[in-house]
C-alpha positions in Angstrom: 28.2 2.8 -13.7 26.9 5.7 -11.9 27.5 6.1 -8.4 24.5 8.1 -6.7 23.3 5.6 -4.5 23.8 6.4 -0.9 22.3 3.6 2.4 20.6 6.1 5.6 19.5 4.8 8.6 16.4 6.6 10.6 17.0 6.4 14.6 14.9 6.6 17.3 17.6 8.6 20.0 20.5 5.6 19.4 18.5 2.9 18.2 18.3 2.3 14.5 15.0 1.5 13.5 15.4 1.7 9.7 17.6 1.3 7.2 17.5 2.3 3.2 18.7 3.2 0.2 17.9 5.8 -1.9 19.2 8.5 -3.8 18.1 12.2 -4.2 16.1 13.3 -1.2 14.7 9.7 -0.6 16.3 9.9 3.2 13.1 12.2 4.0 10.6 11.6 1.8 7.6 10.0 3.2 5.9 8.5 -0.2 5.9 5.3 -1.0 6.6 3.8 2.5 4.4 1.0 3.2 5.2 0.4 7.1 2.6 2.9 8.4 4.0 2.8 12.1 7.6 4.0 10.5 5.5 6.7 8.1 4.4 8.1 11.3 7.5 7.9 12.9 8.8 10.1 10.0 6.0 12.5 10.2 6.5 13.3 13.8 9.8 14.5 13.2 9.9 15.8 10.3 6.5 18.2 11.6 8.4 19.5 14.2 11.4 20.3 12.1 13.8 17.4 13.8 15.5 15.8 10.7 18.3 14.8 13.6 16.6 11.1 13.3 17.8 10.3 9.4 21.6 9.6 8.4 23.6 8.8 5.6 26.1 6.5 6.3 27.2 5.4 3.0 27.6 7.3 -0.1 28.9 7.6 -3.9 27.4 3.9 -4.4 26.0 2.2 -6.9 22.6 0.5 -6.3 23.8 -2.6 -6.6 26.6 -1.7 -3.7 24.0 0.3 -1.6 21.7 -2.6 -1.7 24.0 -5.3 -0.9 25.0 -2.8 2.0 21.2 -2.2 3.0 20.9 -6.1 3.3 24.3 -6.4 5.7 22.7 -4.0 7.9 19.2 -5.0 8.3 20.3 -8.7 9.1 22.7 -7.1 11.4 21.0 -4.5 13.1 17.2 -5.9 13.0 15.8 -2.4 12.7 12.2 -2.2 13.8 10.8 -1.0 10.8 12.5 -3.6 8.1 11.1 -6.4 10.2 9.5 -8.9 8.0 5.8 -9.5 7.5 4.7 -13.0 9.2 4.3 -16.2 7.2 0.8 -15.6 6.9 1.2 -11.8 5.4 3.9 -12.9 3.3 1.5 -15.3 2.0 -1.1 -13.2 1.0 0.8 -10.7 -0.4 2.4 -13.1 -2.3 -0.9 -13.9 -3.7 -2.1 -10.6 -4.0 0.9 -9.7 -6.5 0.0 -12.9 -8.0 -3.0 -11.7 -9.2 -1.8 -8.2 -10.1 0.7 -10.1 -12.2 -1.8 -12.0 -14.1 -4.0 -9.2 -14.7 -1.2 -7.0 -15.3 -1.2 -9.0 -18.9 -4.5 -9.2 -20.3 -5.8 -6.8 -23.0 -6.7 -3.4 -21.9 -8.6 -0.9 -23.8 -8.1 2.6 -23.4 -9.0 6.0 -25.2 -5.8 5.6 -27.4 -6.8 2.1 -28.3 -6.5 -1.1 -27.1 -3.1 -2.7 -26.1 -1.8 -6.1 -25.3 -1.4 -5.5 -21.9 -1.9 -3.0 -18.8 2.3 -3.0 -18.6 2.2 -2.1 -22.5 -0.6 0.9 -21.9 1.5 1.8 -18.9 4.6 2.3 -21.0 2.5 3.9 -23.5 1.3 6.4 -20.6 4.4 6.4 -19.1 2.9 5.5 -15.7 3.4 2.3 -14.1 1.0 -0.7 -14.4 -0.5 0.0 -11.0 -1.8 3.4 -12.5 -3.5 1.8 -15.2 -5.4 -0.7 -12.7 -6.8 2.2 -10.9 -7.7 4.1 -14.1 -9.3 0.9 -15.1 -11.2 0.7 -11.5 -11.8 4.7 -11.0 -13.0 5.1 -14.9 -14.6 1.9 -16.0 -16.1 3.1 -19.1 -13.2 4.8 -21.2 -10.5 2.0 -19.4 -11.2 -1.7 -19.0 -9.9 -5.0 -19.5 -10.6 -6.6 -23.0 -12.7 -9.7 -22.7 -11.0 -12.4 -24.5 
């Protein structure tokens, strides 16, 4: 089982406002982080060359370790960033992958021909389904769902 799974925190002077997992360079990278108040938090510092906000504090994991880990420290901690969404956010997103999920399985054709599903064409294209759905919104004509 490999072991390069490491948990990091992101402070704000000695307050913790985030905690993580990762591996690789995932401590600093800004994609893929859907709170935008702690994207900007990142940004500032990282612009003016201040990486003295992100640590590692645990290291040589595996994910399921560093994850288990992540969880212990966000219920302990209660970092500003990790905070829940409300009941009513978590209901609509809920709902909103509820309908990515559904259409995430219907037909899709696409200039290599038509496959059971966008999760099939997305292993096809080695992308993920999420590519595929904006393919199929951005380029309507050569990528589209297969009326059944």
């Amino acid at each position: 089982m490999e072991q390069t799974f490491y948990v990091y925190t992101h402070k704000d002077g000695d307050t913790v406002v985030y905690v993580g997992k990762g591996q690789g360079g995932r401590v600093l990278t800004t994609t893929g982080r859907l709170n935008k108040h702690h994207l900007d938090f990142m940004l500032t510092r990282l612009h003016s060359g201040d990486l003295s906000f992100a640590e590692i504090t645990h290291c040589k994991l595996t994910e399921s370790d560093a994850l288990a880990i992540e969880k212990e420290l966000i219920n302990t901690l209660q970092p500003l960033y990790n905070r829940r969404y409300t009941e009513k956010q978590s209901e609509k997103a809920k709902a909103i992958a509820m309908r990515a999920s559904k259409a995430s399985m219907k037909p899709v054709h696409t200039p290599a021909g038509v496959f059971e599903s966008a999760r099939a064409a997305a292993r096809y294209y080695k992308v993920t389904s999420g590519a595929i759905w904006h393919r199929i919104k951005d380029n309507p004509t050569e990528y589209f769902y297969v009326k059944d």
